[in-house]
C-alpha positions as CSV (number, residue, x, y, z in Angstrom):
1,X,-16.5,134.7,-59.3
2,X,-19.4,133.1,-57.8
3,X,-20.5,131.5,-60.8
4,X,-17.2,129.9,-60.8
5,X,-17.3,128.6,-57.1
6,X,-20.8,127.4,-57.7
7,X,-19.8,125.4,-60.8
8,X,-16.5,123.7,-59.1
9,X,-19.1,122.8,-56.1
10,X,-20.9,121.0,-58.9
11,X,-18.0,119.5,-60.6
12,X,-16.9,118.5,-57.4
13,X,-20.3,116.5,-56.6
14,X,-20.8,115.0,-60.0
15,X,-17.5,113.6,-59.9
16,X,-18.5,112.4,-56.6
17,X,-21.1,110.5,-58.0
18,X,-19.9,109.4,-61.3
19,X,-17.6,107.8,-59.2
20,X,-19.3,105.8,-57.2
21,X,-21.6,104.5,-60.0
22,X,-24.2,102.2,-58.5
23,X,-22.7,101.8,-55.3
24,X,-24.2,103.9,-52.7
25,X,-22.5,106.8,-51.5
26,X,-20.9,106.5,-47.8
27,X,-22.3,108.0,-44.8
28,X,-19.1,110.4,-43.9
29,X,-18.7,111.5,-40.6
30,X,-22.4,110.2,-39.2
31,X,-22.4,110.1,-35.1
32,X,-25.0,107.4,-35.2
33,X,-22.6,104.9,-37.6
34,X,-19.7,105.9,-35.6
35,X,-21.6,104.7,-32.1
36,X,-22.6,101.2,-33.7
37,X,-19.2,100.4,-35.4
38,X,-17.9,101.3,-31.6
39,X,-20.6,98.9,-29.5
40,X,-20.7,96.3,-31.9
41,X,-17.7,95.1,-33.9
42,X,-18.0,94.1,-37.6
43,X,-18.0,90.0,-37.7
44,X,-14.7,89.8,-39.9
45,X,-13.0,92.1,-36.6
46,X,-14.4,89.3,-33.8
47,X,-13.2,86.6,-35.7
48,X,-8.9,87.6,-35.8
49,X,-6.5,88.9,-33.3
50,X,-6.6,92.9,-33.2
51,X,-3.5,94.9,-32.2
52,X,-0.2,93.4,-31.3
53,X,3.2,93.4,-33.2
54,X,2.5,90.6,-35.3
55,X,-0.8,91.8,-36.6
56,X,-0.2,95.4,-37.8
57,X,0.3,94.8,-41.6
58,X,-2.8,92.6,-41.8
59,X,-4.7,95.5,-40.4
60,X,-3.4,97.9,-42.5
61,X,-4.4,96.6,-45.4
62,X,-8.5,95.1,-44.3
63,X,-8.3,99.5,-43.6
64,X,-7.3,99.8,-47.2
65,X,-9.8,97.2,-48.5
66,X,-12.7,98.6,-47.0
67,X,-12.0,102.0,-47.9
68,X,-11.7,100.8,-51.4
69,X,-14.8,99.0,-51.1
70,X,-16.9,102.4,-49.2
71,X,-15.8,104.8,-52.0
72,X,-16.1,102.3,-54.9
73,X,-12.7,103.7,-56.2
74,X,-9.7,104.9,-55.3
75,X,-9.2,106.5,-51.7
76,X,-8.4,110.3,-53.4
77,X,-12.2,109.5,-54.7
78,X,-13.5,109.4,-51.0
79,X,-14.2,112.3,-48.4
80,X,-11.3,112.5,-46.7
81,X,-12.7,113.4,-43.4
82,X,-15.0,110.9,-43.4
83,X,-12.5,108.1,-43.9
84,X,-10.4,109.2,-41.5
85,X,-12.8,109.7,-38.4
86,X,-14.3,106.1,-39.8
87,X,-10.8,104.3,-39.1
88,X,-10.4,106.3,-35.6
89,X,-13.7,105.3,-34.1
90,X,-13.4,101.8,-35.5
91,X,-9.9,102.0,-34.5
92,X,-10.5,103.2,-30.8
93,X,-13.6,100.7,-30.7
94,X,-10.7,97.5,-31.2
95,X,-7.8,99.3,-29.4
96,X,-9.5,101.3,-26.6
97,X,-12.0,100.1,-24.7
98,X,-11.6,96.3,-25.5
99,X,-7.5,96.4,-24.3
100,X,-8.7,98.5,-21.6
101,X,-10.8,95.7,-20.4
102,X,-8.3,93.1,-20.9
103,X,-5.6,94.6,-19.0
104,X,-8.0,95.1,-15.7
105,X,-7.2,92.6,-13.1
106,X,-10.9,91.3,-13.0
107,X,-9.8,90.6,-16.8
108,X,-9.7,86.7,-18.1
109,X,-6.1,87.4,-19.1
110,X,-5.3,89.6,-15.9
111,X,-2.2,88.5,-13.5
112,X,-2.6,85.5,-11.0
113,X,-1.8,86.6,-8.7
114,X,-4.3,89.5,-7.7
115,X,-7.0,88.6,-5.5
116,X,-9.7,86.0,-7.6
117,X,-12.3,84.4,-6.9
118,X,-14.5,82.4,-9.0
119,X,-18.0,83.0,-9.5
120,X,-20.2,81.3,-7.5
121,X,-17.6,80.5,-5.1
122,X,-18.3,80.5,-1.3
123,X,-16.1,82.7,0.9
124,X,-13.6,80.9,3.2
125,X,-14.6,79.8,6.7
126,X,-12.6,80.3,9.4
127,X,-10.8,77.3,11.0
128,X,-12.4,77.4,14.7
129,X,-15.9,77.7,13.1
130,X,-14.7,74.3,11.2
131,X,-13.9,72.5,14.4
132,X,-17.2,73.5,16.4
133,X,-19.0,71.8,13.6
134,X,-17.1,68.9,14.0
135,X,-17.6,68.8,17.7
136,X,-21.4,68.9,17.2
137,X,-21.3,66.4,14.6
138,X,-19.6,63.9,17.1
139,X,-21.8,64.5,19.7
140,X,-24.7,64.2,18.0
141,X,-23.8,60.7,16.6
142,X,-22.2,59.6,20.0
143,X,-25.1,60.2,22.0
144,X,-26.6,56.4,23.4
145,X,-29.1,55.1,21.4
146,X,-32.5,56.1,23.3
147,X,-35.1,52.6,23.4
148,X,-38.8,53.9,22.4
149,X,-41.8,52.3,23.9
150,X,-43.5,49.9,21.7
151,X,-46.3,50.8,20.1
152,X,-49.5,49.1,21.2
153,X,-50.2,45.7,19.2
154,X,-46.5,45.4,18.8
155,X,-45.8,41.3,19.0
156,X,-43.3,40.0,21.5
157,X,-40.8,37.0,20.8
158,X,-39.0,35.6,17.7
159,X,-40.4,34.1,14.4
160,X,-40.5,30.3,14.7
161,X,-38.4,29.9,11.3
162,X,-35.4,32.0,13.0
163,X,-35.4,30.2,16.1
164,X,-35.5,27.0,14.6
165,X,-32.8,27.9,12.4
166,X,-30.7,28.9,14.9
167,X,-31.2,25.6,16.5
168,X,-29.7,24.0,13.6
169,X,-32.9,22.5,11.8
170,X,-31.2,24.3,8.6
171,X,-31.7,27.8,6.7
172,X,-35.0,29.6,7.3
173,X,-35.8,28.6,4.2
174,X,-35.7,25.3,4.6
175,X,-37.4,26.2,8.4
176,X,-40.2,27.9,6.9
177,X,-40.8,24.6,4.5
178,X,-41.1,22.6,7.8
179,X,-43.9,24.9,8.9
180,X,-45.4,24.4,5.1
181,X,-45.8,20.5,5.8
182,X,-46.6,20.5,9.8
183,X,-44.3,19.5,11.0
184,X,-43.7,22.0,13.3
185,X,-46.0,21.9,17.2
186,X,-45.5,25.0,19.1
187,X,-47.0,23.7,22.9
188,X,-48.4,20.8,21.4
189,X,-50.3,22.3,18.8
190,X,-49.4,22.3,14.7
191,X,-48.3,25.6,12.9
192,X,-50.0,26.4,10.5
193,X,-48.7,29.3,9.2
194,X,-45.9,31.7,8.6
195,X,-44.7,34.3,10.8
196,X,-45.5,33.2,14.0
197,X,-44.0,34.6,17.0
198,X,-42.4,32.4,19.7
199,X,-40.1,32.8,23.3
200,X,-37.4,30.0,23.1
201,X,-37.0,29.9,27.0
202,X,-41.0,29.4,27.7
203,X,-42.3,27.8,24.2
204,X,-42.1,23.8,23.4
205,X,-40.9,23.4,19.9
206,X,-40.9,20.4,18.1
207,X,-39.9,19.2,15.0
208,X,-41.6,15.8,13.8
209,X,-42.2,15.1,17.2
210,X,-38.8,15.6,18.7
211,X,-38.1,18.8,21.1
212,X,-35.4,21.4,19.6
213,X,-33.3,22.5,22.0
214,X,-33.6,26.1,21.4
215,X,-32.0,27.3,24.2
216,X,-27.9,27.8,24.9
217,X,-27.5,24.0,26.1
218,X,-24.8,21.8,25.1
219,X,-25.2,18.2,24.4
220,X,-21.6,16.6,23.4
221,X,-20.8,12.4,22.9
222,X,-17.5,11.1,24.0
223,X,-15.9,7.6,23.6
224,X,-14.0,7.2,26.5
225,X,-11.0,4.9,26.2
226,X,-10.1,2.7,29.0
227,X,-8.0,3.9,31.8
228,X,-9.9,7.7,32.2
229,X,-11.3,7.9,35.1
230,X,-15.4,9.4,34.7
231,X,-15.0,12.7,36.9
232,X,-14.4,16.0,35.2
233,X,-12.0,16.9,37.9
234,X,-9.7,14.0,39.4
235,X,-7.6,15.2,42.8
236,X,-5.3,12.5,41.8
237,X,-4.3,13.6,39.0
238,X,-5.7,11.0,36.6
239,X,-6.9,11.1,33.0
240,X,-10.2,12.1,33.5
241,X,-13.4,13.9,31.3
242,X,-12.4,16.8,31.6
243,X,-9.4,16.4,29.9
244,X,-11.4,16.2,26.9
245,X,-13.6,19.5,27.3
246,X,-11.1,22.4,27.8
247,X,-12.0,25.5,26.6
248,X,-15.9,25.1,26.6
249,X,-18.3,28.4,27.0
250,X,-20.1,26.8,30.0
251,X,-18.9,24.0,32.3
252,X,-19.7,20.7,31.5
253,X,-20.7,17.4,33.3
254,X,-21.1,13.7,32.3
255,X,-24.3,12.2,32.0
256,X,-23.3,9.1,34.6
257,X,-20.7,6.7,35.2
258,X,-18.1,4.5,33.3
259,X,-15.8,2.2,35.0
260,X,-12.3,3.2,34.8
261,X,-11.7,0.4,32.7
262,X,-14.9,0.3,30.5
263,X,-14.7,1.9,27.2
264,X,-17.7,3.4,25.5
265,X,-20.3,6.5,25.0
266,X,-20.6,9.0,27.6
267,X,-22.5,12.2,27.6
268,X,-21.7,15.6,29.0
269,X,-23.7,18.4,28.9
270,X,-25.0,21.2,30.7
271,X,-28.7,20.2,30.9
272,X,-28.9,19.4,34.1
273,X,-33.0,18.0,34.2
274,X,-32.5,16.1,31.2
275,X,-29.0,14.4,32.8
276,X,-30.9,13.8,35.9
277,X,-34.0,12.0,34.1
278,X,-31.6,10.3,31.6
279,X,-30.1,8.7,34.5
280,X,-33.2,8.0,37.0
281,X,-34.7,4.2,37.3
282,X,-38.1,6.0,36.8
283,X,-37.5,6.7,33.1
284,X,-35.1,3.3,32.1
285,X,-33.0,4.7,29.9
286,X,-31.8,1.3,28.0
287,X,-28.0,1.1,27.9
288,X,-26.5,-1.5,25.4
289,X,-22.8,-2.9,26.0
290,X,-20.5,-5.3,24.3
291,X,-18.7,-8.2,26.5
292,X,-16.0,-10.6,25.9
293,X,-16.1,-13.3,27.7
294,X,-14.6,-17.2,27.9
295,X,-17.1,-20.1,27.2
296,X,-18.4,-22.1,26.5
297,X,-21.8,-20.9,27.3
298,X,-24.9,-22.5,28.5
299,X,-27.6,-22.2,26.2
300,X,-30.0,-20.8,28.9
301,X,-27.8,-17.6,30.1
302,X,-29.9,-15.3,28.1
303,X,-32.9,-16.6,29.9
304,X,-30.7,-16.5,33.2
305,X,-29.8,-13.0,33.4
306,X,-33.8,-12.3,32.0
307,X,-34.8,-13.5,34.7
308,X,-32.7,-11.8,37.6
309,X,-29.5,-12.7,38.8
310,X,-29.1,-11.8,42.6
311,X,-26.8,-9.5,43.5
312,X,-25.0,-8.0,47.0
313,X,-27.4,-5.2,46.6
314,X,-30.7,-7.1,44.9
315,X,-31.6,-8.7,41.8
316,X,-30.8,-6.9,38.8
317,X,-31.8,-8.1,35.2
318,X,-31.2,-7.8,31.4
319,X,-33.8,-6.2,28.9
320,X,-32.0,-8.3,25.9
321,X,-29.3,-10.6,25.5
322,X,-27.5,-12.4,22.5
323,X,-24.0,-13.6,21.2
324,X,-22.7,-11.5,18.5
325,X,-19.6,-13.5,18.1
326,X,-17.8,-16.4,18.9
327,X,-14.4,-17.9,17.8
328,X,-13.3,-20.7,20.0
329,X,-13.9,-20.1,23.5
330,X,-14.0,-16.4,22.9
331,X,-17.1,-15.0,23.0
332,X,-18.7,-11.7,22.4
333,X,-22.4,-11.5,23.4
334,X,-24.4,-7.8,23.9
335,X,-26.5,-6.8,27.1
336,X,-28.8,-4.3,27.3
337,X,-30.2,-3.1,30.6
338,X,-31.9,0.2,31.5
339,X,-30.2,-0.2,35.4
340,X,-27.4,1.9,36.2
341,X,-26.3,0.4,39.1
342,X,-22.3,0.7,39.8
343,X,-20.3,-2.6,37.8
344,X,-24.1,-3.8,36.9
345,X,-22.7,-5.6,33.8
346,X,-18.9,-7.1,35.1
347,X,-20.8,-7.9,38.3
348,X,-24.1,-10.0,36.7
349,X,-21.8,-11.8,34.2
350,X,-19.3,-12.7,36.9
351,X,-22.3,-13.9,38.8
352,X,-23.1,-16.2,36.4
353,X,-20.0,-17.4,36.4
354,X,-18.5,-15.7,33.3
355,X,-16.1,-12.7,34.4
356,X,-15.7,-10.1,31.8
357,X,-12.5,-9.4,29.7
358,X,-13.2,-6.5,28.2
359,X,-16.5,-4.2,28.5
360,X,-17.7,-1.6,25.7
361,X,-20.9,0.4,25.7
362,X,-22.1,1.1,22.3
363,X,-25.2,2.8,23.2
364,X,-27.2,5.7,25.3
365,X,-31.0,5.3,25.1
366,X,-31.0,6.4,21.7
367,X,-28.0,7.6,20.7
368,X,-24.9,5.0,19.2
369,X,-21.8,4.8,19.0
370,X,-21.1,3.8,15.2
371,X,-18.2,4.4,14.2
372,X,-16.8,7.1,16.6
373,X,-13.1,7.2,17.4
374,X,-11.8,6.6,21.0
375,X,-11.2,9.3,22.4
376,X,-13.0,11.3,20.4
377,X,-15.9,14.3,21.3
378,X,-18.3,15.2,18.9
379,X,-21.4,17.6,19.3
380,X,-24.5,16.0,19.4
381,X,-27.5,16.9,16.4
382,X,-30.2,18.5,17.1
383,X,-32.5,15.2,16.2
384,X,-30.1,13.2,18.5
385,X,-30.8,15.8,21.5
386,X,-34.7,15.9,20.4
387,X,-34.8,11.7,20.9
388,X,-33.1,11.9,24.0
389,X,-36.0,14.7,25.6
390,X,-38.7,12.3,24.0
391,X,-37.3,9.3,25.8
392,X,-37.4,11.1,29.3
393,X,-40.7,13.3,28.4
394,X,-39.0,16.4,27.7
């Protein structure tokens, strides 16, 4: 009887191997393969869906195939016990543990509506703690802005080229070509060079010779038409200057007198040294005007009114005389005079025994008419303001 049992245990084992042929025989029942199939799945398990409805037959038969494919034959062939505690760890490593995890609700597939909260994510702040940030944030930015000291060697005043900009001498650019070819004097001396620092309301600029008015003055030219009286306010309530200079940032006055009848350029500004000295015997500001007249004419009248003509109040006299025009007896000759007397013009010609029609003045020191509207203002240029300072030493 024992020689029996031992022989069938040999059988048994040599069929065993015959079996398997070259393939090596299958680790049944091992604790240590059972661990590693159950931490680490095999790569054809990661890549397809395990478990469901829809997926039992396909695993069904991958458990057939690698049975067949362990035992080298048949699955009678194979231990039976280790097959089947194979299939239950690998089958507890897909369906235990891993659906386990899935159905937790820190799982990626969990329900939405359980608490979640991303990692990374900061926890929510209260809403008050919101609003005293805000509140600190506002005052902080609307505190008043604090002026520091200047620091020692810190220059004082504005660069020439803005200034002179500003006064309308063009774009710094073109400003800081002007100070290339010096033409620029800063209190009568030549600039150089760039960058220098000036105070508009206590320097002297000049620009080819001629002062810039750098400061807030306005210099404005008006040809007033007959009939407006020269006030800027008339208690009558006749056309007047003002009239024409409504809505002005500073007030305004004229730069002397017009008769009400005489046409012509007048100035108004708000330079009141420069009006006074424009209009002061001591600086002869030459006025030019244009008279119609009757003739014929006596070929020595320009040499008459040359040479004084006397008057109610003295002698008054013309700087230049000539006839411009004549058609007929109509005549229109040009006086220039650097008095300022009231009616000098009307009162000389009609002196001479030659009243006046019609009276124009077509110039102001320096500054002409040309071809200027009546009744129209226009500002003056800054080289037209800079000849009228030279002419009264300004």
């Amino acid at each position: 009887m024992r020689s029996s049992g031992r022989n069938n245990r040999d059988s048994s084992r040599g069929d065993h191997r015959g079996a398997g042929g070259s393939t090596p025989r299958p680790k049944a029942g091992g604790k240590r393969d059972d661990k590693q199939r159950a931490g680490r799945p095999r790569p054809e398990e990661r890549r397809y869906d395990v478990g469901g409805s829809g997926g039992s037959g396909g695993s069904s038969d991958r458990k057939d195939e690698r049975g067949g494919a362990k035992g080298g034959g048949p699955k009678s062939g194979a231990p039976k016990s280790g097959g089947s505690r194979g299939a239950a760890a690998r089958g507890g490593a897909k369906g235990g543990p891993r659906t386990g995890a899935k159905s937790g609700p820190g799982a990626k597939g969990g329900p939405k509506g359980g608490p979640q909260r991303g990692r990374g994510q900061a926890p929510a702040r209260p809403r008050e703690y919101d609003a005293q940030v805000e509140e600190r944030n506002r005052a902080r930015h609307n505190k008043p802005q604090v002026k520091t000291p200047k620091t020692f060697g810190d220059e004082e005043g504005e660069r020439l080229q803005k200034v002179l900009a500003r006064a309308g001498m063009g774009s710094r650019r073109a400003c800081e070509e002007l100070i290339d070819q010096a033409r620029v004097e800063v209190n009568g001396q030549v600039v150089m060079e760039q960058g220098v620092r000036v105070d508009p309301a206590k320097d002297e600029i000049k620009v080819d010779g001629l002062t810039v008015a750098t400061q807030s003055y306005l210099f404005f030219a008006l040809n007033k038409p007959a009939g407006v009286v020269s006030t800027m306010e008339d208690p009558d309530g006749r056309q007047c200057l003002g009239d024409y200079v409504t809505n002005r940032e500073t007030r305004l006055f004229h730069v002397g007198r017009l008769d009400t009848e005489t046409e012509g350029i007048i100035l108004l500004t708000n330079h009141g040294e420069l009006a006074h000295r424009l209009t002061h015997p001591r600086y002869g500001v030459k006025k030019t005007y244009l008279a119609a007249i009757q003739g014929p004419l006596p070929r020595d009248l320009g040499k008459q009114l040359k040479d004084g003509i006397q008057l109610e109040d003295g002698y008054a006299r013309a700087d230049h005389f000539r006839v411009v025009e004549n058609t007929g007896k109509n005549y229109l000759v040009e006086v220039t005079l650097h008095e300022g007397r009231k009616h000098i013009v009307r009162r000389m010609l009609a002196e001479a025994g030659f009243p006046v029609e019609r009276l124009v003045r077509t110039s102001f020191g320096p500054i002409p008419l040309g071809d200027q509207k009546s009744g129209w203002l226009r500002r003056m240029t800054n080289t037209e303001v800079g000849m009228l300072m030279r002419e009264v030493e300004l």
